[in-house]
C-alpha positions in Angstrom: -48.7 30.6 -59.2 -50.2 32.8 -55.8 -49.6 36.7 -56.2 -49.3 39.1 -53.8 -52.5 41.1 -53.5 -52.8 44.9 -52.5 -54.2 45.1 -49.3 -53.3 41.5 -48.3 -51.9 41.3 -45.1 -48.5 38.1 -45.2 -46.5 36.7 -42.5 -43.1 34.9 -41.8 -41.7 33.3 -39.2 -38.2 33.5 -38.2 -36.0 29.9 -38.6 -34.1 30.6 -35.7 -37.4 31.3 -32.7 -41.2 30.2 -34.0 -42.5 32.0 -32.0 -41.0 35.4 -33.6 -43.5 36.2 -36.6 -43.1 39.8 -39.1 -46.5 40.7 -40.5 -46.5 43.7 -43.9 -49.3 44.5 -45.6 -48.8 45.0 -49.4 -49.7 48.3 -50.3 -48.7 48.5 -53.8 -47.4 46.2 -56.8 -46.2 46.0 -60.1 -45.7 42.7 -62.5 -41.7 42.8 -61.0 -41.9 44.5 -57.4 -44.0 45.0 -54.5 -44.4 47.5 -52.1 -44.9 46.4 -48.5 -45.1 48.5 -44.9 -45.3 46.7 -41.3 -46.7 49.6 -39.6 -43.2 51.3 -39.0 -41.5 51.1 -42.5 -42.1 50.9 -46.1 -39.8 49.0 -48.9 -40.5 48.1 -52.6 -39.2 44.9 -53.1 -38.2 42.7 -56.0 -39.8 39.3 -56.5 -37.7 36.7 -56.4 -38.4 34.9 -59.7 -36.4 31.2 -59.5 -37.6 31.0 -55.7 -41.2 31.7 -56.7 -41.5 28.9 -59.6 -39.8 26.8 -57.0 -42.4 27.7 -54.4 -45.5 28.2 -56.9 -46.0 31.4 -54.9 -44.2 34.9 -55.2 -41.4 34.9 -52.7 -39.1 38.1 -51.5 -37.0 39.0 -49.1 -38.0 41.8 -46.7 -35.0 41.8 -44.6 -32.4 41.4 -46.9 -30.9 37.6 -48.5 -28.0 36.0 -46.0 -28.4 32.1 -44.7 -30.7 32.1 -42.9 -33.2 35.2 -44.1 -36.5 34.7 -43.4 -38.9 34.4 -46.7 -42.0 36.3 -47.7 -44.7 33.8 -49.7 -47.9 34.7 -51.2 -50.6 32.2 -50.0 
């Protein structure tokens, strides 16, 4: 499975408009959580562990998990 890296910079696109992309930087991590920023503001958030082994890449949610959130992936 992929893993968030410190210092590695991840992206995700919005489903509703392509051309809208979010870009955070992990700055920290621990085997359950990470820590991102996108320049403005920081969160720790928790990986997702059934939507990762479905993946085969950490997945979270930055902005929260409704319908149609957009998704976080290592790669």
């Amino acid at each position: 499975m992929k893993k968030f890296e410190v210092n590695g910079i991840y992206t995700m696109r919005s489903i509703c408009n392509h051309e809208c992309v979010w870009r955070y930087i992990v700055i920290a991590r621990t085997a359950a959580t990470i820590t991102v920023t996108d320049g403005e503001e920081t969160k720790t958030l928790r990986i997702n562990k059934k939507c990762s082994e479905y993946y085969g890449a950490e997945t979270v949610y930055p902005m929260g998990r409704y319908s149609m959130a957009p998704v976080l992936h290592a790669h």
